[in-house]
C-alpha positions as CSV (number, residue, x, y, z in Angstrom):
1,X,-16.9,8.8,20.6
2,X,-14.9,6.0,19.6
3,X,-17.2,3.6,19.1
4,X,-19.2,6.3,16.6
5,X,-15.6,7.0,14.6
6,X,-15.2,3.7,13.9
7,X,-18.5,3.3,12.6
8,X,-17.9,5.8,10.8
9,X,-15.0,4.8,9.2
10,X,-15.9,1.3,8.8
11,X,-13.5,-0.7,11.0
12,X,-12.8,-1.7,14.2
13,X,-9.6,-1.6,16.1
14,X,-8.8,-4.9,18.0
15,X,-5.7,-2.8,19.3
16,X,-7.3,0.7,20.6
17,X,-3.7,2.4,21.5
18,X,-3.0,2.2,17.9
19,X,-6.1,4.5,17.1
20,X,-5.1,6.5,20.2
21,X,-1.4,7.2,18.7
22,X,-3.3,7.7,15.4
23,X,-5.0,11.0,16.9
24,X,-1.9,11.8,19.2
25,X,-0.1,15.2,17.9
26,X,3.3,15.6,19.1
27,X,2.0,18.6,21.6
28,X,-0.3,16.3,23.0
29,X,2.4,13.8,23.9
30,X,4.8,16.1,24.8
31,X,2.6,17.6,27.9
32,X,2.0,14.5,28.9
33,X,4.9,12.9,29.4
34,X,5.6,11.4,25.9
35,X,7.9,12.1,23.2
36,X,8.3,11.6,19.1
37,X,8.1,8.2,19.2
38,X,4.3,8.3,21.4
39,X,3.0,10.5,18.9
40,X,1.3,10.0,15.5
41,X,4.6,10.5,13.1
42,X,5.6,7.0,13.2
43,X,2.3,5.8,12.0
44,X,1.9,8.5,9.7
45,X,5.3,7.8,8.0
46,X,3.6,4.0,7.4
47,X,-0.1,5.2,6.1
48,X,1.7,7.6,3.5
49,X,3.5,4.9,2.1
50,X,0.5,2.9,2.4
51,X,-1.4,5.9,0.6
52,X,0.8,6.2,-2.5
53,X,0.8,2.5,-3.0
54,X,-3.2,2.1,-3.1
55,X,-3.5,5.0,-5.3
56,X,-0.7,4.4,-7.6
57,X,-2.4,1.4,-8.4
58,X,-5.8,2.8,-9.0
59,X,-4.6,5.5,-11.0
60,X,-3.0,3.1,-12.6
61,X,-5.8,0.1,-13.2
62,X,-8.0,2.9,-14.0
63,X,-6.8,5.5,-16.3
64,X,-4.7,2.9,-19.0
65,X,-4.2,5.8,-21.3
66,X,-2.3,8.1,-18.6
67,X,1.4,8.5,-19.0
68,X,4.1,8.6,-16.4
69,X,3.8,11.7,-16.0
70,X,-0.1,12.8,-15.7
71,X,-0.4,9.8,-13.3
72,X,2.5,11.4,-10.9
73,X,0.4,15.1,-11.3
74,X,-3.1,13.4,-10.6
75,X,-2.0,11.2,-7.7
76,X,-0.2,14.7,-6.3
77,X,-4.0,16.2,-6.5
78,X,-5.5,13.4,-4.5
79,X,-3.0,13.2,-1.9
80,X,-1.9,16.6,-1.5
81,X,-2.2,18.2,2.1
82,X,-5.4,20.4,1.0
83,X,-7.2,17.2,-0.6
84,X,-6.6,15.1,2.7
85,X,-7.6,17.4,5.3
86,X,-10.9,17.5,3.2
87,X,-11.5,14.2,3.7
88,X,-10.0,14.1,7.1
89,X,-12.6,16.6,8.1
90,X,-15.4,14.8,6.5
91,X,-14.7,11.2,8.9
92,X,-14.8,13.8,11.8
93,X,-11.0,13.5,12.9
94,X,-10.7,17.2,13.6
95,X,-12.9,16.1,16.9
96,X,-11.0,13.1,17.7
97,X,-7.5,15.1,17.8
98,X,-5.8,15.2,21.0
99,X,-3.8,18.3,21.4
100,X,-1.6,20.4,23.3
101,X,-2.9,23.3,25.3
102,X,-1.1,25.7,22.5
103,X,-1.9,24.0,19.6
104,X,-5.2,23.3,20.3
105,X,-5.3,27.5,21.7
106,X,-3.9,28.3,18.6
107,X,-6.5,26.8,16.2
108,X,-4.6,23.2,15.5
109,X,-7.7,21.4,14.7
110,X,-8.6,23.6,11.8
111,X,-5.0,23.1,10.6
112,X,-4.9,21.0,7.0
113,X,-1.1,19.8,8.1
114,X,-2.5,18.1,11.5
115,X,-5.5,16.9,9.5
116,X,-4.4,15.5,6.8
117,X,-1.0,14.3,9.1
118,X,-3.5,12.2,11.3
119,X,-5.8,10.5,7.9
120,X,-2.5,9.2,6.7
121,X,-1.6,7.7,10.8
122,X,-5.0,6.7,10.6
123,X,-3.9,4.3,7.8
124,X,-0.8,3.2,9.2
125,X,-2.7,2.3,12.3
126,X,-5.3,0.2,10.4
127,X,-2.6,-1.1,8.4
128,X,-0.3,-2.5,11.6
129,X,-3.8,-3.2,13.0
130,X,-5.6,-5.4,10.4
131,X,-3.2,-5.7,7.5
132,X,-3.1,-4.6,3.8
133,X,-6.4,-5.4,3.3
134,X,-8.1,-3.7,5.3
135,X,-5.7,-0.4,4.6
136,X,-6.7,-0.6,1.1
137,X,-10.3,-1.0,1.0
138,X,-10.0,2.5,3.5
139,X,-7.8,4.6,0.9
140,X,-10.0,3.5,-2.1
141,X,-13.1,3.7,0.3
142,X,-12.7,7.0,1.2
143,X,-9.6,8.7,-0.5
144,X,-10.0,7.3,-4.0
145,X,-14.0,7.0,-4.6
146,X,-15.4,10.0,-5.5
147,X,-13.2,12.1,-7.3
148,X,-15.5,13.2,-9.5
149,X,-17.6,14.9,-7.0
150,X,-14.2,16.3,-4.4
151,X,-12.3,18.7,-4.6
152,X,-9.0,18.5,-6.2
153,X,-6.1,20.4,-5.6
154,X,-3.2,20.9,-7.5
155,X,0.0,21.8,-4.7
156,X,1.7,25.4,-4.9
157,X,5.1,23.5,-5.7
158,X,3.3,21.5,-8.7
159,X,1.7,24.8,-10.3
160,X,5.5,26.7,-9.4
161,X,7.6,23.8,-11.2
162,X,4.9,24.2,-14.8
163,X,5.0,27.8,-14.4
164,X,8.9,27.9,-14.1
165,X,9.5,25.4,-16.6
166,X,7.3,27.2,-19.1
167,X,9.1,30.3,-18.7
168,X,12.4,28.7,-19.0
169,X,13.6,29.2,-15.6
170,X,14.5,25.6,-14.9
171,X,13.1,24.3,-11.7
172,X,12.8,26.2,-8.3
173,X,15.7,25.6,-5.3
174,X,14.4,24.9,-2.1
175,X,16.3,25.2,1.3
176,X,16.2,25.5,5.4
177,X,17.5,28.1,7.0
178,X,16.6,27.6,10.1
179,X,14.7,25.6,12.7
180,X,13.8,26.9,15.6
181,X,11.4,26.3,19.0
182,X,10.3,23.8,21.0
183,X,9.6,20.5,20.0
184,X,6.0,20.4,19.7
185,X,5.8,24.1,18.2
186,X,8.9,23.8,15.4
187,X,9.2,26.8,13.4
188,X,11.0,26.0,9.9
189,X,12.1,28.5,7.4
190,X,12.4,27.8,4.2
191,X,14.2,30.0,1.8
192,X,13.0,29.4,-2.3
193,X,15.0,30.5,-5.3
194,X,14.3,30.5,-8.6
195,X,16.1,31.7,-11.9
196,X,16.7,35.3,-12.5
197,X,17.6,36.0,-9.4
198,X,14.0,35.7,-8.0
199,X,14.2,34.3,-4.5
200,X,11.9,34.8,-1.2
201,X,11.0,32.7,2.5
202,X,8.3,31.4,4.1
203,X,7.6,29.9,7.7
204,X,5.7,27.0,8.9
205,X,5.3,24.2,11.4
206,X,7.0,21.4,9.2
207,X,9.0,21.9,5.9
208,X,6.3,20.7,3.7
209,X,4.3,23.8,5.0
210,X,7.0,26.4,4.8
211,X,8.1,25.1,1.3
212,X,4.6,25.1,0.2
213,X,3.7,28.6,1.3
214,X,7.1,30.0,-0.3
215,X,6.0,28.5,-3.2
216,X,2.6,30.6,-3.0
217,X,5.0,33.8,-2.5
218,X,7.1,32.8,-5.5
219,X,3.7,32.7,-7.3
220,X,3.1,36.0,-7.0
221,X,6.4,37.0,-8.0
222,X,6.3,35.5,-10.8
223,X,3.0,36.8,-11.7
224,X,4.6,40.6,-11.7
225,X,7.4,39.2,-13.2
């Protein structure tokens, strides 16, 4: 299976534990004798910065007439969790996850958030692995080709900041509350205010999640509002 994913993707480890801690969730690592630092988090800390780098520079060699501004809102479209797990899903990286017996018992491969998590440790890897170069040519390859013909998505917090601003609510408050279970299976809560007195919370298994979903409820509030 390896072999065929790294057809697929178009390079070759010459290091094959860094692939291996590319597709390595947390669970995974945690039930067998790992921690944090054996999963994918580290690597996927490194790809997203890799990420925002290649595409900040396409956006910006590509659209010369885009201000600050719409180049921040477009990049947020490409790399947004939705957009990733898209392309995540297409290189067949759902199949190459290894999980935990809960997560993967409680539907963790059709999860955007471990998706999209393991595309951007999949470019950390190759980064570490082969270099800038190679990194590069794989964001624009797969990530930044094509947009024209992908889907993409505009974030929940995004459209909430617009709408908020246009109604001259100022800009929405996000905080924890809480975090709570096991390692591998963190709950956070997220609490979301926004002027008014309009406030609501959301749960999910990072904080990007939970603030992203609060964001949907605050939506909807705002809708009736």
């Amino acid at each position: 299976m390896t072999d065929k994913f790294e057809k697929t993707i178009g390079y070759r480890f010459r290091d094959s534990h860094l692939l291996t801690q590319a597709m390595t969730h947390s669970s995974y690592a945690n039930e067998h004798g790992g921690n944090r630092l054996t999963c994918n988090e580290r690597l996927e800390f490194l790809g997203d910065a890799v990420l925002e780098l290649v595409s900040s520079e396409v956006i910006y060699a590509n659209h010369p007439d885009m201000y600050e501004g719409q180049m921040t809102k477009f990049r947020a479209s490409i790399v947004c969790e939705p957009a990733l797990a898209e392309v995540a899903r297409t290189l067949g990286i759902p199949d190459m996850l290894l999980l935990g017996k809960g997560e993967e018992a409680a539907g963790g491969r059709k999860r955007d958030s471990l998706t999209s998590d393991a595309l951007e440790a999949l470019i950390g890897a190759v980064y570490l692995d082969g270099g800038f170069v190679p990194a590069e040519s794989f964001v624009k390859r797969f990530i930044m080709s094509g947009l024209d013909k992908r889907s993409l998505f505009k974030d929940s917090k995004t459209i909430l900041q617009e709408r908020m601003q246009e109604m001259g609510l100022g800009d929405p408050v996000y905080e924890v509350l809480s975090v709570t279970g096991p390692e591998h299976l963190r709950v956070f809560t997220v609490a979301l205010r926004a002027g008014d007195g309009l406030e609501c919370s959301a749960e999910g298994r990072n904080k990007k999640q939970a603030e992203q979903l609060a964001a949907e409820q605050m939506l909807k509030k705002l809708e009736k509002h």
